[in-house]
N, C-alpha and C positions, 0 to 999 in steps of 0.2 A: 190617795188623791181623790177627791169628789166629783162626782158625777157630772158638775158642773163646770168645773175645769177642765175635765175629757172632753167635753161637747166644745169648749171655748177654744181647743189649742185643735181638735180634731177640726172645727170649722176656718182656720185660720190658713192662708194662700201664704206657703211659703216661697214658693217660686213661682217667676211673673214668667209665663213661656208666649207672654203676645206676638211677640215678635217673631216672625216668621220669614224663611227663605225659601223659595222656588224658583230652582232649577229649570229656566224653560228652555236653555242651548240642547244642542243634541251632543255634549262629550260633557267628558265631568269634570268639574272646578271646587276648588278650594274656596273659602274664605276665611275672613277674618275679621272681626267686626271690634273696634277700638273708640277711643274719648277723644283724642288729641292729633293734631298734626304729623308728630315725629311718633309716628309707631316705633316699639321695642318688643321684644320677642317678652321680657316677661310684665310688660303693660299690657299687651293683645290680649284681648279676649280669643283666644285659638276656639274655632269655631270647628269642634274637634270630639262634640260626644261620643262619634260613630270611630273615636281612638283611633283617627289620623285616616279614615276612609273619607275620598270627593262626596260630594255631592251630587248624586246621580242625577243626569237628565230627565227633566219632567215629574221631579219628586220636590214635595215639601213638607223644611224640615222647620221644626218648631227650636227653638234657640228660649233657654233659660237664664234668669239674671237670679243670681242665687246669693248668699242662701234667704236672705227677707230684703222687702222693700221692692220697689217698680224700675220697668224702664226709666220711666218719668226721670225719677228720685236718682239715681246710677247717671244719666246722663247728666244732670243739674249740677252734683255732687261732681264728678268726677270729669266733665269737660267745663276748659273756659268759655266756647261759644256757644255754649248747650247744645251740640250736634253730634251725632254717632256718626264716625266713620266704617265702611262696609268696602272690603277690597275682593274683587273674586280673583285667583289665579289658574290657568289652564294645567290640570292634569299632569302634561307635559313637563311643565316649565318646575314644576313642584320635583319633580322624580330627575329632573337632570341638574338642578341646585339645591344649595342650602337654604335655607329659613333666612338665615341669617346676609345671603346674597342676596335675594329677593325680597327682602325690605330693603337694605342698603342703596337699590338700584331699581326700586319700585318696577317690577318686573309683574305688577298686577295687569290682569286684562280690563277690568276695570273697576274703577273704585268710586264709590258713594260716599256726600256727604248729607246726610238728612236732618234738618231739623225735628222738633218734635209734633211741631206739626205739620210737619212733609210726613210725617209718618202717620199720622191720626187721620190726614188723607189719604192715606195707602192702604188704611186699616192694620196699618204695622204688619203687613207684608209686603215684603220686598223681592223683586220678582232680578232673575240675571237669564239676559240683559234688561237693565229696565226698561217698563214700558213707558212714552215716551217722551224717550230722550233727547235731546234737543243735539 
């Protein structure tokens, strides 16, 4: 391989991690950040690098869209009304059901729907609870 193709694929963003979540409650919550209305456990994006640990209070975490390509591009593509939905669920509620109850019976404490440029006003950080909320 030439020198010049190292520098081209070594200069090259594979993953777009803008998108960011802070935790500003004082306990810790789950999320889950999805395309569409009808969430499904293997549509979600399980917001889950930290392998199924909350999201600790007053910590933020950087969320990647992988493996190539942008939020942008991810949401265009894969929602009908170009909006990323964002659900936090309490700690709790996570460890006394399933996955699979707690979408069926949206048992989220609360969920966002962003456009993309609700986000590019946010700076693609998204703060729980958001700031404000109406």
């Amino acid at each position: 391989m030439s020198l010049l193709a190292i520098i081209a694929l070594s200069s090259c963003d594979l993953v777009d991690g803008k998108l960011k979540i802070i935790n500003q409650s004082n306990y810790h919550v789950f999320c889950h950040v999805y395309y569409t209305d009808s969430i499904m456990l293997r549509d979600s994006l399980n917001i889950e690098p930290f392998n199924g640990y909350p999201l600790r209070p007053d910590t933020l975490y950087k969320i990647n869209v992988a493996p190539y390509g942008s939020w942008e591009d991810r949401i265009e593509y894969k929602s009908p009304d170009n909006k990323l939905r964002i659900n936090f669920y309490h700690k709790d509620t996570v460890n006394r059901y399933s996955w699979k109850y707690i979408f069926e019976n949206k048992k989220y404490e609360q969920n966002y729907t962003l456009s993309i440029e609700q986000l590019d006003s946010l700076n693609w950080i998204v703060s729980y609870p958001l700031e404000n909320e109406d």
